[in-house]
C-alpha positions in Angstrom: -5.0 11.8 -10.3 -4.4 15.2 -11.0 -2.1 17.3 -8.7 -4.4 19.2 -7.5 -7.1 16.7 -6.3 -4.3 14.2 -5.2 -3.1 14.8 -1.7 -6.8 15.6 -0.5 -8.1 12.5 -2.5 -5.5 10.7 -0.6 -6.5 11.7 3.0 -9.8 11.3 2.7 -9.2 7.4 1.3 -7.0 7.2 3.9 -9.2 7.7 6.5 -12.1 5.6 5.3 -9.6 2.8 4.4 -10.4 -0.7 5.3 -7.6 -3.1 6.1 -6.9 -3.9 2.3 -7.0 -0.4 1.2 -4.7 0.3 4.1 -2.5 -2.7 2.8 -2.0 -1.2 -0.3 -1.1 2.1 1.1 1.5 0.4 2.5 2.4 -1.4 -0.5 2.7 1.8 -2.5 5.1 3.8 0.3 7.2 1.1 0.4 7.2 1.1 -4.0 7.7 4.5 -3.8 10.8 5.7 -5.4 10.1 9.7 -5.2 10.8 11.0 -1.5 8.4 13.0 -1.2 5.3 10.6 -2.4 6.8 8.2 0.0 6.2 10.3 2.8 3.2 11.2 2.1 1.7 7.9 1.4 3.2 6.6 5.1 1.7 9.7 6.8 -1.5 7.9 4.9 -1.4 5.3 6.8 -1.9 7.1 10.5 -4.9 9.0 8.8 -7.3 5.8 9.3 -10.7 6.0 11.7 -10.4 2.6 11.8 -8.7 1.9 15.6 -7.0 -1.6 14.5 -5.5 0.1 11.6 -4.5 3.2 13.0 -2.5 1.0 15.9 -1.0 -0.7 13.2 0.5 2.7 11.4 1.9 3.6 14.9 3.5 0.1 15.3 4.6 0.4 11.7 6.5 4.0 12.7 8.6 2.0 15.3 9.4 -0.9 13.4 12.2 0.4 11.3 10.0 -0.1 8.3 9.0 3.5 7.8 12.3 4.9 6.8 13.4 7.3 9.7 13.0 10.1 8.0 9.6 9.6 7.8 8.5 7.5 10.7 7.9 10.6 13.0 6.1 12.1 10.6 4.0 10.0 10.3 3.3 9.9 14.0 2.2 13.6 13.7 0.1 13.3 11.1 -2.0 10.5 13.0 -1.9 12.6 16.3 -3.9 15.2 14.1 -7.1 13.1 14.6 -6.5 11.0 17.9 -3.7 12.9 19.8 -4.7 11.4 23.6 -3.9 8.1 21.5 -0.8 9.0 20.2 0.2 10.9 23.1 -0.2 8.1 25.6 1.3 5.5 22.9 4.6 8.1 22.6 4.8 8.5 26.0 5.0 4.8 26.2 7.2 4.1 23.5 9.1 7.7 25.1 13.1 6.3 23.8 12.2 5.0 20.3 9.8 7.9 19.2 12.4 10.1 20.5 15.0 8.0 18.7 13.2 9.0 15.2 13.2 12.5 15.9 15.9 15.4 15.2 17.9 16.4 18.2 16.4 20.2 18.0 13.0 19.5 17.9 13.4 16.4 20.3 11.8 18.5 23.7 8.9 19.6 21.9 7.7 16.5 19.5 6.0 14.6 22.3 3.9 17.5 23.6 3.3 18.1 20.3 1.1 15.2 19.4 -1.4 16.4 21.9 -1.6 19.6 20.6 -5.3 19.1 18.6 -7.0 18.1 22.1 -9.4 19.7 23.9 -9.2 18.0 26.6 -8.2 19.4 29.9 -6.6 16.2 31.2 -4.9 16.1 28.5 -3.2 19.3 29.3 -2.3 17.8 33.0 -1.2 15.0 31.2 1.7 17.4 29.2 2.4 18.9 32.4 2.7 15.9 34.2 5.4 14.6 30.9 7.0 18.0 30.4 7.8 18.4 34.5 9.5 15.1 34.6 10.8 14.3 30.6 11.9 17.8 29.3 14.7 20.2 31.4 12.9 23.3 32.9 14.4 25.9 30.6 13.4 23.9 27.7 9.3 23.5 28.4 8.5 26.3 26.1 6.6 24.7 23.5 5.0 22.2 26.4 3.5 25.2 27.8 2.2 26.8 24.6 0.9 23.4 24.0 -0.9 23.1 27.0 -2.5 26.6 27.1 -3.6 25.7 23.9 -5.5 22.9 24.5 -6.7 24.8 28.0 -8.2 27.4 25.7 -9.9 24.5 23.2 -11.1 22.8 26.1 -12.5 26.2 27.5 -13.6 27.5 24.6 -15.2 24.0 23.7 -17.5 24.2 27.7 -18.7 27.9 26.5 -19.7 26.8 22.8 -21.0 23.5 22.3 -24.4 24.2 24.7 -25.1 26.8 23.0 -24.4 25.2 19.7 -25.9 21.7 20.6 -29.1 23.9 21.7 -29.1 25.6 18.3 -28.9 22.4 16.1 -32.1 21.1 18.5 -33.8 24.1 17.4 -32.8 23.7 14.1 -34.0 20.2 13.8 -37.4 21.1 15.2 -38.2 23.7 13.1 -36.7 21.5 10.0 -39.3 18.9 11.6 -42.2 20.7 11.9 -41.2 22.7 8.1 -41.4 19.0 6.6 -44.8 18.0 8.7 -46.7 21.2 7.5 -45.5 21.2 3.8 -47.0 17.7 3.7 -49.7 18.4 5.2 -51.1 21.5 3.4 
């Protein structure tokens, strides 16, 4: 593929995969001789909607057969999409995800993953990790986190009425459009 098509081509196969497209992902990051296409092709691998898959990619990140260096990478990258999933399953697995993680960034990875949610609970949920996992003067990026996702979640109550209301609309009139034009 060419360059610039590749890493987008990638995700979005990566997401649709089935289990032997997710295989061969895997078959290809292990093959893969060149760093960086190595880590790129095991973040792959947390990118699939399927649920049974995308389990598999985080049991894959703490089975030592993701190199290290990559392993909580790829963690990230499937926390994008589902990040109450790979909260609660890093929370779980707290020593060995920290175990994959550089010393400096080791306070804030966890409350990291949750960091795309919108979720309120999932903010208590940080809170709730950061007050008893991280030392008090080091909860700085927990807190971002969590008045982050407090904003998504607020923002998210305000909006999607109004927008949910709008696409109604939208489809009516689309609706009744279609039903007069064939009816002239």
């Amino acid at each position: 593929l060419p360059a610039a098509i590749r890493e987008a081509t990638i995700e979005v196969v990566a997401r649709q995969a089935d289990e032997a497209t997710w295989n061969e992902f895997l078959a290809l990051a292990k093959a893969a001789s060149e760093p960086i296409e190595k880590e790129r092709l095991f973040e792959a691998l947390g990118r699939a909607a399927d649920p049974a898959l995308f389990s598999r990619a985080l049991a894959l990140a703490l089975s030592g057969e993701v190199p290290t260096a990559f392993a909580s990478a790829a963690i990230a990258t499937a926390a994008e999409d589902h990040p109450e999933l790979v909260f609660n399953f890093a929370v779980a697995n707290e020593k060995e995800v920290l175990d994959l993680v550089d010393v400096p960034s080791r306070w804030l990875f966890i409350p990291e993953l949750a960091q795309t949610s919108g979720d309120t609970a999932m903010a208590d949920q940080v809170r709730a990790y950061a007050g008893r996992s991280i030392p008090k003067d080091a909860r700085q990026e927990a807190q971002r986190v969590i008045a982050d996702i407090t904003f998504r979640a607020d923002v998210k109550a305000r909006q999607l009425p109004a927008l949910e209301a709008w696409l109604q609309q939208s489809g009516e009139r689309a609706a009744s459009s279609a039903s007069s034009a064939s009816h002239p």
